[in-house]
N, CA, C and O atoms as CSV, one atom per row, in Angstrom:
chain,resi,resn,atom,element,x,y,z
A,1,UNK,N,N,35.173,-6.795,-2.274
A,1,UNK,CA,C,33.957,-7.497,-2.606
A,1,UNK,C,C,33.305,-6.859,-3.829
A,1,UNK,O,O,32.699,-7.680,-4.518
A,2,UNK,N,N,33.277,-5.576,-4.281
A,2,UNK,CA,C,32.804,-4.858,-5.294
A,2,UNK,C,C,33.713,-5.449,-6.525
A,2,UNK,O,O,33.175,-5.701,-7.603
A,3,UNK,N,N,34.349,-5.544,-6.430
A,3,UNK,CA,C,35.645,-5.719,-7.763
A,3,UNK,C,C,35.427,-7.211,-8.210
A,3,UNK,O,O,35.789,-7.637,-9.307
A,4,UNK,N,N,34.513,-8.299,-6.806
A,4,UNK,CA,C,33.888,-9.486,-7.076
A,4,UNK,C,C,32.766,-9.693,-7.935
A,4,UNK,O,O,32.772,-10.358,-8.971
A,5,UNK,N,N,32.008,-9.210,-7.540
A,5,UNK,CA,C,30.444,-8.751,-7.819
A,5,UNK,C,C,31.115,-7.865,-8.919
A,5,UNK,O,O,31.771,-8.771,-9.433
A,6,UNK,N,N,31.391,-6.910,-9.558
A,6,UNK,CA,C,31.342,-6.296,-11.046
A,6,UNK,C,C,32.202,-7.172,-12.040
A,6,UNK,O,O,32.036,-7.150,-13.260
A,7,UNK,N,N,33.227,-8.016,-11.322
A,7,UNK,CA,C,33.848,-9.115,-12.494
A,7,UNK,C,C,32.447,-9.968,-12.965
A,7,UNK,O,O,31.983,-9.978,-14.105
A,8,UNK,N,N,31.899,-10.684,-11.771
A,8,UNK,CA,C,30.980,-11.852,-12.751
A,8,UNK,C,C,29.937,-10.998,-12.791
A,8,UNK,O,O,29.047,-11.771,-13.149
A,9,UNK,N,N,29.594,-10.292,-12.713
A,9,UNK,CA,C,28.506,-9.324,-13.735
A,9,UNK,C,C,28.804,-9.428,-14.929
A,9,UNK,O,O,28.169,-10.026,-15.798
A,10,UNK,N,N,30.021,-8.713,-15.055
A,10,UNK,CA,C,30.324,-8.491,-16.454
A,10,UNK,C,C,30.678,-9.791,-17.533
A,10,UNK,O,O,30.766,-9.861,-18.759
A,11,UNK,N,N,30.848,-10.885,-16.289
A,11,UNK,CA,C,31.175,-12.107,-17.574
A,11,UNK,C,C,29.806,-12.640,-17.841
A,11,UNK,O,O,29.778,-12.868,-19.050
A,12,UNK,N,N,29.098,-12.831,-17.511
A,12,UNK,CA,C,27.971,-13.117,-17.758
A,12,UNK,C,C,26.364,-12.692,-16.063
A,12,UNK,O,O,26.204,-13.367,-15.046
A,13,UNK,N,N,25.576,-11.427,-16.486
A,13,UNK,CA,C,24.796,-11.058,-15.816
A,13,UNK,C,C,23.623,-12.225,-15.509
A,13,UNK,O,O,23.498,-12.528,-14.323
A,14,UNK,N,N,22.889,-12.797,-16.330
A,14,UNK,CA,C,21.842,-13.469,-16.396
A,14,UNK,C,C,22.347,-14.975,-15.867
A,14,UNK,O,O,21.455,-15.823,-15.898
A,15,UNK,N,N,23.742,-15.456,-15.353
A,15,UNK,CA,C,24.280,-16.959,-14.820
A,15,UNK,C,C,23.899,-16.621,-13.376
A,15,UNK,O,O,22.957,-17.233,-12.873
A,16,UNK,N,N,24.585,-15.655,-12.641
A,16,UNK,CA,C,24.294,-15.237,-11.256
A,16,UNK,C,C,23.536,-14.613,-10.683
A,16,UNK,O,O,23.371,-13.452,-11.057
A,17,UNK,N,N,22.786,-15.113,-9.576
A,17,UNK,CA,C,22.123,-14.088,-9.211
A,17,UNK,C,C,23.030,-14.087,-7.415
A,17,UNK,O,O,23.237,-14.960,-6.572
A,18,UNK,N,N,23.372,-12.485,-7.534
A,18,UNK,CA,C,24.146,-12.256,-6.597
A,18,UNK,C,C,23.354,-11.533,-5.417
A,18,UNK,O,O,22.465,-10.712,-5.644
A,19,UNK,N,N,23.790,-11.941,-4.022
A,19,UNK,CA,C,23.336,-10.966,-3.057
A,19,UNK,C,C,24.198,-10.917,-1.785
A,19,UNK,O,O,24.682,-11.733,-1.000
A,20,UNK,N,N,24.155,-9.136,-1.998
A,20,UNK,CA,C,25.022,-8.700,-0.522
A,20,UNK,C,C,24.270,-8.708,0.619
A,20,UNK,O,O,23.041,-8.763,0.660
A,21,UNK,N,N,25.085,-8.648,1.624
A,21,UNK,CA,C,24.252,-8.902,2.990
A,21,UNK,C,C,25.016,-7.493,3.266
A,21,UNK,O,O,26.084,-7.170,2.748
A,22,UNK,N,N,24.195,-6.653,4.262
A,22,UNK,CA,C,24.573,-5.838,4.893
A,22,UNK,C,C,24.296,-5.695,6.140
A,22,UNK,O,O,23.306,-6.401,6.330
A,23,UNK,N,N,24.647,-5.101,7.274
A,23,UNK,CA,C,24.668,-4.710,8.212
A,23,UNK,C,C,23.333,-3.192,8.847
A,23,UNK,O,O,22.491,-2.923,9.703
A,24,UNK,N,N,24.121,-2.602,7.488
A,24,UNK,CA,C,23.992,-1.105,7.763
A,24,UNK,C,C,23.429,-0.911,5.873
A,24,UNK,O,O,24.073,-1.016,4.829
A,25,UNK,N,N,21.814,-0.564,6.174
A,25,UNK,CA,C,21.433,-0.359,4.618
A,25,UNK,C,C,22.081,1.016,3.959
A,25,UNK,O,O,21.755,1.165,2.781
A,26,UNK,N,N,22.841,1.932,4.442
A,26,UNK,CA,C,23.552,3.246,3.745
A,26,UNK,C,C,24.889,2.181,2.752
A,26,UNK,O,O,25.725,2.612,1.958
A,27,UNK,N,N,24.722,1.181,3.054
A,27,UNK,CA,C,26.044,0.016,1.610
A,27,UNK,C,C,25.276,-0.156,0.967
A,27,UNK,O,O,25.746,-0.190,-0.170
A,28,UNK,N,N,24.121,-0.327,0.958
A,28,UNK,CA,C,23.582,-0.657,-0.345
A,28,UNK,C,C,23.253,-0.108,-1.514
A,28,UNK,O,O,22.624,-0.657,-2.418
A,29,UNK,N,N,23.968,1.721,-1.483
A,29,UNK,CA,C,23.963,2.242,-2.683
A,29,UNK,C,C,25.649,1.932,-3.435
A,29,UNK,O,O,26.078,2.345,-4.512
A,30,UNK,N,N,26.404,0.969,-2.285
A,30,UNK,CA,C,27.812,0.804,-2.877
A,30,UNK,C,C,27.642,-0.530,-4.433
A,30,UNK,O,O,28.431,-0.813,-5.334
A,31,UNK,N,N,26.726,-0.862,-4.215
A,31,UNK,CA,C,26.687,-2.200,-4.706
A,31,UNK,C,C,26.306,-2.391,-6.065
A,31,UNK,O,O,25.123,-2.190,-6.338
A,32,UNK,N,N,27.192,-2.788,-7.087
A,32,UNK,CA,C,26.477,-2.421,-8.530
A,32,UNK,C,C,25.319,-2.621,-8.660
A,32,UNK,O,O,24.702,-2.990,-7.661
A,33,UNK,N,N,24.549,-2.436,-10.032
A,33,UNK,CA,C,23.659,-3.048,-10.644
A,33,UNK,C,C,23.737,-4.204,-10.872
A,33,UNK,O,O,24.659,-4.837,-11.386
A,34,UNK,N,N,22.396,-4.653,-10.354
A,34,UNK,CA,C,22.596,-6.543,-11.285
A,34,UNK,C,C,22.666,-7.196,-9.688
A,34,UNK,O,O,22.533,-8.419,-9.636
A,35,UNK,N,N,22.840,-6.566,-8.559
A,35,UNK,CA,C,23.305,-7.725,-7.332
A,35,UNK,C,C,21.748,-6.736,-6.770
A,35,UNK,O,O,21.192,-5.686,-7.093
A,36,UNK,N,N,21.532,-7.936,-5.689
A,36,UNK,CA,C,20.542,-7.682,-4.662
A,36,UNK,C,C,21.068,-7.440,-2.914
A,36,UNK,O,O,21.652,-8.223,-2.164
A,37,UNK,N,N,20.724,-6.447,-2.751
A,37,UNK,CA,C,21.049,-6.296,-1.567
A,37,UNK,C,C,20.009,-6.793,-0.316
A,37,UNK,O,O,18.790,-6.776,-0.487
A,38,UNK,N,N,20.564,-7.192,0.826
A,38,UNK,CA,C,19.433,-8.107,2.080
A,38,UNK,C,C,20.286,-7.281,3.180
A,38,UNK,O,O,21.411,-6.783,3.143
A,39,UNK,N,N,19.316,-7.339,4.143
A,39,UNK,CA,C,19.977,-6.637,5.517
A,39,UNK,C,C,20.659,-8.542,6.655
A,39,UNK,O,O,19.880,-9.470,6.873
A,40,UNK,N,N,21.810,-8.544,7.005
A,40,UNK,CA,C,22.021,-9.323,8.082
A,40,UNK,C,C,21.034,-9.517,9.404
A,40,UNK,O,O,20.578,-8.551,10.015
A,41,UNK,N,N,20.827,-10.588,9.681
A,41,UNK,CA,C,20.037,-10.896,10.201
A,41,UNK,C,C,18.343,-10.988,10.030
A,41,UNK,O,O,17.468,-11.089,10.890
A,42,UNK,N,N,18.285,-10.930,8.957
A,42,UNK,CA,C,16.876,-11.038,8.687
A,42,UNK,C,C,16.517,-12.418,8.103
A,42,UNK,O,O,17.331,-13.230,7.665
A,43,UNK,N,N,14.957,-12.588,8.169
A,43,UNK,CA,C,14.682,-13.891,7.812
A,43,UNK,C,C,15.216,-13.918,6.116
A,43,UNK,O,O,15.474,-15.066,5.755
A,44,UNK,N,N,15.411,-12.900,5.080
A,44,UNK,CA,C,15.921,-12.881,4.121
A,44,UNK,C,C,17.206,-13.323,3.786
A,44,UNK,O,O,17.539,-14.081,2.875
A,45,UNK,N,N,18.065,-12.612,4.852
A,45,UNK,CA,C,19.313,-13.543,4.911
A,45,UNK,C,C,19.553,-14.943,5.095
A,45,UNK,O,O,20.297,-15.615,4.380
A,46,UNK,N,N,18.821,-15.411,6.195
A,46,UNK,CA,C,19.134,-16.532,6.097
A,46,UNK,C,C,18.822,-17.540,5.453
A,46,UNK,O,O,19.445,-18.600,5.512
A,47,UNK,N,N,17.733,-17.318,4.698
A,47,UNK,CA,C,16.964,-17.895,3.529
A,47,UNK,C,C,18.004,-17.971,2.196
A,47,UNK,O,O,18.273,-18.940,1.486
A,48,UNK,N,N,18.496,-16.538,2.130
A,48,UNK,CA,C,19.945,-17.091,1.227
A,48,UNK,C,C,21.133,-17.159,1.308
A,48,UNK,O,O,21.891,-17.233,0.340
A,49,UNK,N,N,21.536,-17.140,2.754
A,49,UNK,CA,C,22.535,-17.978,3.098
A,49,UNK,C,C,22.608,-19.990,3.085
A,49,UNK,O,O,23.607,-20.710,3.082
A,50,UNK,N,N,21.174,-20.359,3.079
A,50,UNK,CA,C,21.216,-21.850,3.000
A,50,UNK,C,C,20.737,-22.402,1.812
A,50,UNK,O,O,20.386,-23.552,1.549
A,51,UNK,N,N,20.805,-20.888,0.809
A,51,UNK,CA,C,20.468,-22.029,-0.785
A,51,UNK,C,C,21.563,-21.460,-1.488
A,51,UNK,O,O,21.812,-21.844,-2.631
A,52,UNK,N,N,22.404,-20.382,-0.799
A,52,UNK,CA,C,23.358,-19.791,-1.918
A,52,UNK,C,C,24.414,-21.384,-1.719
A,52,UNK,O,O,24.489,-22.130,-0.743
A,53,UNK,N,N,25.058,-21.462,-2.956
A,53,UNK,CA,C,26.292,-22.299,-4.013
A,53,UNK,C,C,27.353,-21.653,-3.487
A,53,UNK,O,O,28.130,-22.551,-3.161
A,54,UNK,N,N,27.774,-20.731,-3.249
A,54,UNK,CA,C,28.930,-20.058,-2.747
A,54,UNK,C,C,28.565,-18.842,-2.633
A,54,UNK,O,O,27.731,-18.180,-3.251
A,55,UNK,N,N,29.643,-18.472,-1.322
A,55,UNK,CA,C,29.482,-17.304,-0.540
A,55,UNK,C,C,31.055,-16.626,-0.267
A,55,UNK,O,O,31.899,-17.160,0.453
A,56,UNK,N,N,31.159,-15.924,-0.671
A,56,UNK,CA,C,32.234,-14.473,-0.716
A,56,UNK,C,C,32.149,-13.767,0.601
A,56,UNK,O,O,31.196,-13.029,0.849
A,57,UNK,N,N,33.072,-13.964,1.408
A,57,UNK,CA,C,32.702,-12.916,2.658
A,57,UNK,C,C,33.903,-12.536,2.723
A,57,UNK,O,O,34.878,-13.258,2.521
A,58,UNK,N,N,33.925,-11.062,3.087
A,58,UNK,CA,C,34.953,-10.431,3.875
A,58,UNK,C,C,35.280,-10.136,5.153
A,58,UNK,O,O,36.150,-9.324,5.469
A,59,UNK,N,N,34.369,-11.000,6.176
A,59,UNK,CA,C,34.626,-10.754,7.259
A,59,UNK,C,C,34.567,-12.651,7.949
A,59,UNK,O,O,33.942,-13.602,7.479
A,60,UNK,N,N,35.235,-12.613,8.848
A,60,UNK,CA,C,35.702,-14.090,9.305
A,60,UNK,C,C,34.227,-14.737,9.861
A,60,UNK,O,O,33.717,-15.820,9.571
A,61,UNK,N,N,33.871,-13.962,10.519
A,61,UNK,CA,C,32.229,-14.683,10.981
A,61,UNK,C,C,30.954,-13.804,10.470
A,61,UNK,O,O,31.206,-12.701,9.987
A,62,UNK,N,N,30.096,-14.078,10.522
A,62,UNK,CA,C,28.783,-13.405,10.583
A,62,UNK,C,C,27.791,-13.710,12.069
A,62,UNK,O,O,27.799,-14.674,12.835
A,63,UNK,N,N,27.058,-12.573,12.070
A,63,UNK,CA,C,26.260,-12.729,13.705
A,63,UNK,C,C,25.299,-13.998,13.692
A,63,UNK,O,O,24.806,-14.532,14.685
A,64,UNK,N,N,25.113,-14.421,12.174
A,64,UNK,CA,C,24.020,-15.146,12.390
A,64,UNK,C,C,24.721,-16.631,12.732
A,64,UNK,O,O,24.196,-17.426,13.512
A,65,UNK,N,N,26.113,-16.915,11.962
A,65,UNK,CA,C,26.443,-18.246,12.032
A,65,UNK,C,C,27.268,-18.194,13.458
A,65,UNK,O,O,27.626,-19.334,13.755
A,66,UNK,N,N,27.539,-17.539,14.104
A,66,UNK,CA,C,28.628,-17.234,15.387
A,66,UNK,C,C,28.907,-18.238,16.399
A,66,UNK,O,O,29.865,-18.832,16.894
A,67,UNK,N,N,27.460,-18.151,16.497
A,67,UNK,CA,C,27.089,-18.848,17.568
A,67,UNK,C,C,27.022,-20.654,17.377
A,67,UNK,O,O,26.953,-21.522,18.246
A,68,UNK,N,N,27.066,-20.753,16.083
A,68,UNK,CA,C,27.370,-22.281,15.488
A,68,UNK,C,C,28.862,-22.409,15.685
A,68,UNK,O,O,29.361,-23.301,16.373
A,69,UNK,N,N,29.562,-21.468,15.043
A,69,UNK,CA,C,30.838,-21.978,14.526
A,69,UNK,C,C,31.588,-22.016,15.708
A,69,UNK,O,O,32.345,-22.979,15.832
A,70,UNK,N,N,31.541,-21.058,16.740
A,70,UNK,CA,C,32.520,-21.360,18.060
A,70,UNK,C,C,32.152,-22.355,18.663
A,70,UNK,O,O,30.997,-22.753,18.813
A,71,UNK,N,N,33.391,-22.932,19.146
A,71,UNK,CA,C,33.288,-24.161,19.953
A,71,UNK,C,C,32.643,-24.108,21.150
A,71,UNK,O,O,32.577,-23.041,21.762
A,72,UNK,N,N,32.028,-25.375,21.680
A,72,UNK,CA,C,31.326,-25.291,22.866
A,72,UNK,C,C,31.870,-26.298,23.738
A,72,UNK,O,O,32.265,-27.438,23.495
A,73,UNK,N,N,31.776,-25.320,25.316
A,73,UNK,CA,C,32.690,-26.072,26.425
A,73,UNK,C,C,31.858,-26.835,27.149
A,73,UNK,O,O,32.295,-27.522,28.072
């Protein structure tokens, strides 16, 4: 995800405005300059989880959408 976030930095800083979600705020000194970091589960997150254009994840679910995406019996 870093090697994501420092490519379109570098192609153009001022097109994206990027933000990591974290879990655990001790990642958020991993994260270049130029991106914004938000903690998971906060009203912040989900605020830009439903206006972000695309979303980069490295993990198959998140806690907040979980409970949407599994099927119900």
């Amino acid at each position: 995800m870093k090697a994501i976030v420092q490519k379109l930095l570098e192609q153009d800083s001022e097109k994206y405005d990027i933000v990591c979600c974290f879990s655990n705020e001790n990642f958020f000194s991993d994260v270049p300059a130029g991106a914004r970091c938000i903690r998971y589960n906060s009203p912040n997150a989900e605020f830009e989880f439903a206006t972000a254009k695309i979303w980069f994840m490295n993990d198959t679910t998140t806690q907040i959408f979980h409970k949407g995406i599994t099927k119900r019996e």
